[in-house]
Structure formats: structure tokens, C-alpha cells
PASEBA-1860 file (N, C-alpha, C; in nm, 3 decimals):
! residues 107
1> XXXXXXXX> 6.940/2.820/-3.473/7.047/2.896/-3.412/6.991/2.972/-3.292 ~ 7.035/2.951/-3.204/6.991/2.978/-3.022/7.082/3.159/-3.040 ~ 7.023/3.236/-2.988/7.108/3.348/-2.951/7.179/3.378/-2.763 ~ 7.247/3.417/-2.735/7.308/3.405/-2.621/7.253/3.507/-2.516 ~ 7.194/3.434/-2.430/7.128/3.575/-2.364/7.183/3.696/-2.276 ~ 7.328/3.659/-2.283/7.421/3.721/-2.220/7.470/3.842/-2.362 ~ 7.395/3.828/-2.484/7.477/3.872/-2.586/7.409/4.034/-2.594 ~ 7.477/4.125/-2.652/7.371/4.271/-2.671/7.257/4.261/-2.790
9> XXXXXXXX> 7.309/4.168/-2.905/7.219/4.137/-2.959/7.080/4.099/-2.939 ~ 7.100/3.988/-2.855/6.986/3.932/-2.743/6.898/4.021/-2.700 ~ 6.913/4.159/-2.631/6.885/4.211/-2.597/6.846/4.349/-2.644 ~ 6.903/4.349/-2.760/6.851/4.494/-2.863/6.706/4.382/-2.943 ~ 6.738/4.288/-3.021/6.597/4.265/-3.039/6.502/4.223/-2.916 ~ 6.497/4.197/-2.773/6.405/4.188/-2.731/6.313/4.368/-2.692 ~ 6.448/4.447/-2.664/6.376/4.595/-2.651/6.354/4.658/-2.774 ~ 6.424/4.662/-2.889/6.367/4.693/-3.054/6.195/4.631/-3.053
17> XXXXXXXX> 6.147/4.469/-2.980/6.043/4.469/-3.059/5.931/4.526/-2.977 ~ 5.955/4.537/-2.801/5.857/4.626/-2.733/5.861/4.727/-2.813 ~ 5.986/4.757/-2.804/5.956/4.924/-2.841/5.920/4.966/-3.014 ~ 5.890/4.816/-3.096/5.826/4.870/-3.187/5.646/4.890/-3.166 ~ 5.601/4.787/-3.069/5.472/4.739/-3.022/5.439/4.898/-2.939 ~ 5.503/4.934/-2.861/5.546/5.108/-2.821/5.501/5.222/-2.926 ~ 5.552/5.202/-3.037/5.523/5.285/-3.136/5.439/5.245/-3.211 ~ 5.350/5.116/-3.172/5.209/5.149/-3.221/5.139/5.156/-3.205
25> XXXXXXXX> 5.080/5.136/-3.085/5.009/5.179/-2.940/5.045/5.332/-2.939 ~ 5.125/5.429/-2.933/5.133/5.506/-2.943/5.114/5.575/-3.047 ~ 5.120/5.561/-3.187/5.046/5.626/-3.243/4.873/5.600/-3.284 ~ 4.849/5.477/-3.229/4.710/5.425/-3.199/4.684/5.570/-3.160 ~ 4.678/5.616/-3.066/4.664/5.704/-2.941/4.687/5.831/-2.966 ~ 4.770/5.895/-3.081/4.827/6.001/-3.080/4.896/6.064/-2.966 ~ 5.011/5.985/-2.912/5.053/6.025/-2.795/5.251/6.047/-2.849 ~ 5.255/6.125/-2.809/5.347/6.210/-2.808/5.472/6.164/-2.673
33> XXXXXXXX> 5.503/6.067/-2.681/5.563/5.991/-2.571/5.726/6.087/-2.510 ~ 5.744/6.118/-2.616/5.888/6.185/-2.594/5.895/6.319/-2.525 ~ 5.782/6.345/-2.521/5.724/6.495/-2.519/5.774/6.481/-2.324 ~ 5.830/6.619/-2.263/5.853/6.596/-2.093/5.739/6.566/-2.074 ~ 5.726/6.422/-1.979/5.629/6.399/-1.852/5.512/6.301/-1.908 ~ 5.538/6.293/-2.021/5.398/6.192/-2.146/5.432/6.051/-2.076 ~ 5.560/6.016/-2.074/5.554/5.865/-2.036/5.537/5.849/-1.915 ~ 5.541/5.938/-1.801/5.508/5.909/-1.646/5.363/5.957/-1.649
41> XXXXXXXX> 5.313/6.045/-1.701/5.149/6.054/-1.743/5.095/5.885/-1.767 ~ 5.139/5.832/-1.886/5.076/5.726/-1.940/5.082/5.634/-1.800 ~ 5.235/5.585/-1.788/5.249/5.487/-1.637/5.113/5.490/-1.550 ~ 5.084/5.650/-1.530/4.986/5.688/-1.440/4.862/5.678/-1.466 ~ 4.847/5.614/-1.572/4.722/5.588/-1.647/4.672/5.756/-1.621 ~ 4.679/5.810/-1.690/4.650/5.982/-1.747/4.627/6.031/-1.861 ~ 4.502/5.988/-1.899/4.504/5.912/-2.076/4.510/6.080/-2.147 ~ 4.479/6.179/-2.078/4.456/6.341/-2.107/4.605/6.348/-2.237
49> XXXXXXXX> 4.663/6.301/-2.227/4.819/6.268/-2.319/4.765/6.244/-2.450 ~ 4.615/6.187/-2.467/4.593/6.122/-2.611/4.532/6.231/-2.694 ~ 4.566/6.220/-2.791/4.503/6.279/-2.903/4.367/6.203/-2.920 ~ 4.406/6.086/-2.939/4.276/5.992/-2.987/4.254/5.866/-2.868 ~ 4.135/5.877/-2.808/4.089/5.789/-2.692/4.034/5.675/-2.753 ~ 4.159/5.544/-2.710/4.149/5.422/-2.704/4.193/5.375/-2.648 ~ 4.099/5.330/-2.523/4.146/5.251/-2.388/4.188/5.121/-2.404 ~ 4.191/5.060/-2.486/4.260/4.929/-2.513/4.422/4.969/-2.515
57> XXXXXXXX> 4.430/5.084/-2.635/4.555/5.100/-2.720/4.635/5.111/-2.571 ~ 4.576/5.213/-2.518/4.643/5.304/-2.375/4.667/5.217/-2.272 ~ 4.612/5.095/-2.197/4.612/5.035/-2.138/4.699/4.918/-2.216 ~ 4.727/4.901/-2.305/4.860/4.791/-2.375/5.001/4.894/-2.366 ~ 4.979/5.000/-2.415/5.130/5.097/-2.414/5.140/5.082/-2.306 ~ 5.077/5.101/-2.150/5.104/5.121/-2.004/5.202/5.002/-1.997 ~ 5.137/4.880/-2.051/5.199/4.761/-2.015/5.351/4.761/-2.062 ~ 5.341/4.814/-2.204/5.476/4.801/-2.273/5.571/4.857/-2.240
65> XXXXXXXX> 5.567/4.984/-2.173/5.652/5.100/-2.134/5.684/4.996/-1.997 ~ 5.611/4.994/-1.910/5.590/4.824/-1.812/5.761/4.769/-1.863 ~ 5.676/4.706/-1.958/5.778/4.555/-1.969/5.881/4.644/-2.006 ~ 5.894/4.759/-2.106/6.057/4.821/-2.196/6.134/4.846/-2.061 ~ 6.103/4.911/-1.929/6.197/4.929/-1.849/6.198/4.857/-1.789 ~ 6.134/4.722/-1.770/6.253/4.608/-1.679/6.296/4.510/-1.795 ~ 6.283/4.539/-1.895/6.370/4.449/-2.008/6.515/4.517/-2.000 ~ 6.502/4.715/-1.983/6.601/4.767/-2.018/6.694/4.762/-1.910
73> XXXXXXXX> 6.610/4.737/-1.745/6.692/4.688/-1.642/6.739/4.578/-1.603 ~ 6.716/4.501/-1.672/6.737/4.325/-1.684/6.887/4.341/-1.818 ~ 6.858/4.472/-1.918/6.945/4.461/-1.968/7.091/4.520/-1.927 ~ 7.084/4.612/-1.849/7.211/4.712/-1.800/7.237/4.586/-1.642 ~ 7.159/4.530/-1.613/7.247/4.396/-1.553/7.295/4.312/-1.586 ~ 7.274/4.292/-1.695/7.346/4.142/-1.754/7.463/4.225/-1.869 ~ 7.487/4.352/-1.917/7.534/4.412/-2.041/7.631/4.480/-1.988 ~ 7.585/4.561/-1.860/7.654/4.698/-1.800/7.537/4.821/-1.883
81> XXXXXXXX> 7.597/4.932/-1.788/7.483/5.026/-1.789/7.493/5.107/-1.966 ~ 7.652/5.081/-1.985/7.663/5.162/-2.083/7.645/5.091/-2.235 ~ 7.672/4.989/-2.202/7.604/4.884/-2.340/7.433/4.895/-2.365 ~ 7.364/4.905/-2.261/7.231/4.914/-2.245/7.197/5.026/-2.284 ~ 7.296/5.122/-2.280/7.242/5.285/-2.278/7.263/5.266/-2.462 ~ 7.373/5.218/-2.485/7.400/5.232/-2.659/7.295/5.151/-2.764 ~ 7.273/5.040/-2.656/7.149/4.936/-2.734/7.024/5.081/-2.781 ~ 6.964/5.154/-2.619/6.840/5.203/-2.637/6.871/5.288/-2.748
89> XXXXXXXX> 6.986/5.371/-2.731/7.005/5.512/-2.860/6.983/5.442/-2.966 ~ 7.056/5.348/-2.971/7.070/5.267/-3.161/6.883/5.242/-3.172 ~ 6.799/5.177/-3.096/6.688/5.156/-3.112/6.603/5.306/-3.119 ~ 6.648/5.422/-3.066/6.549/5.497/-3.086/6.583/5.573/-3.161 ~ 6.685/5.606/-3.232/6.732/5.636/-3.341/6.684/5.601/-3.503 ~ 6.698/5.441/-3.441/6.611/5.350/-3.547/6.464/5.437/-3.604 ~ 6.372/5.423/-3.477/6.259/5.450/-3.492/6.241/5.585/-3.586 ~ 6.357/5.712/-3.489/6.300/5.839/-3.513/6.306/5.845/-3.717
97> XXXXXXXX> 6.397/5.753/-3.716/6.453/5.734/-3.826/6.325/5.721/-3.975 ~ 6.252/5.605/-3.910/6.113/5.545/-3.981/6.006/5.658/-3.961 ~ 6.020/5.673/-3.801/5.861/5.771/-3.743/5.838/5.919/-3.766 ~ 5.975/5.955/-3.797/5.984/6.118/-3.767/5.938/6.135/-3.593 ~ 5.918/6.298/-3.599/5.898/6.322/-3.470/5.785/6.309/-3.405 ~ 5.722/6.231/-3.483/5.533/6.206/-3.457/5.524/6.174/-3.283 ~ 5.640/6.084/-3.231/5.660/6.125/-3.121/5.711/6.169/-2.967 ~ 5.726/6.331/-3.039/5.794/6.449/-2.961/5.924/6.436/-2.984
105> XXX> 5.956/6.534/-2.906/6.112/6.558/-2.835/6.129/6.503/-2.720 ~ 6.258/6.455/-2.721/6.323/6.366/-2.591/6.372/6.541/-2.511 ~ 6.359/6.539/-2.378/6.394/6.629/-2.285/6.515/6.656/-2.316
END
């Protein structure tokens, strides 16, 4: 069974599974992603964000955060902005759901 790539489904599991690979790289790291300014730190390769220094872990999250926002902009083009916006809540909801706040507060 093929899924439709035009579908939201399609597109909640391709950003659900970065963004589970996200949350483990990140707690690899003890990084606090939600926390203001942690994820434009990381982008910036600014590893000072980690609790625990592992340049592998840190240099794969860079990538993932990478790929989650042009998956999530690939998704609000093909979905609309506001289907994309409901996909990410339902997915990080998910998480906070499993993770607790291990990491941070969203601004």
C-alpha cells in the first residue's frame, strides 16, 4: 500500500520520524531544544547548549533540525500552512507526551 504524497498523513510520518531521530540526538546531548534560542544555537553549531559533549550526536541533530524544516516547508507547500502547522502540534504534543519536558519550554 503506496501512501499519497499529497496526503497529511504522508507527511506527519515523514516529520514524526525526524523529529523522533531529533529527540534522540537531543537527549544524546542533553540539549534542551525548546528552551528560547537552543535550536538557532545548535543550527550555529554552538555546542555550549549541551549538557553532555558529543560531537557526533550534535553534528547529526544540526542535520535533522536541517532536514525537519525543509520537510516542514515542503510540507506547508504541498498541505497549506495551516495543515502543516496542525501536523507539527499533533507531533510535538506526541513527544511532550512520551518525553516530558526534558526538552524545555517552547517560547
Amino acid at each position: 500500500m503506496t501512501v499519497d504524497p499529497s496526503s497529511p498523513r504522508h507527511w506527519e510520518r515523514i516529520l514524526e520520524s525526524i523529529d523522533l531521530e531529533i529527540a534522540q540526538m537531543a537527549i544524546i546531548c542533553r540539549i534542551r531544544l525548546l528552551d528560547p534560542g537552543v535550536i538557532e544555537r545548535v543550527i550555529d553549531r554552538n555546542d555550549i547548549v549541551c549538557g553532555h559533549k558529543n560531537p557526533h550526536a550534535f553534528e547529526k541533530l544540526r542535520a535533522l533540525l536541517i532536514m525537519h524544516f525543509t520537510a516542514r516547508q515542503s510540507a506547508a507547500q504541498e498541505l497549506g500552512e495551516e495543515q502543516a502547522g496542525a501536523i507539527t502540534a499533533h507531533i510535538r504534543a506526541h513527544l511532550n507526551a512520551r518525553l516530558g519536558d526534558q526538552f524545555g519550554t517552547p517560547p
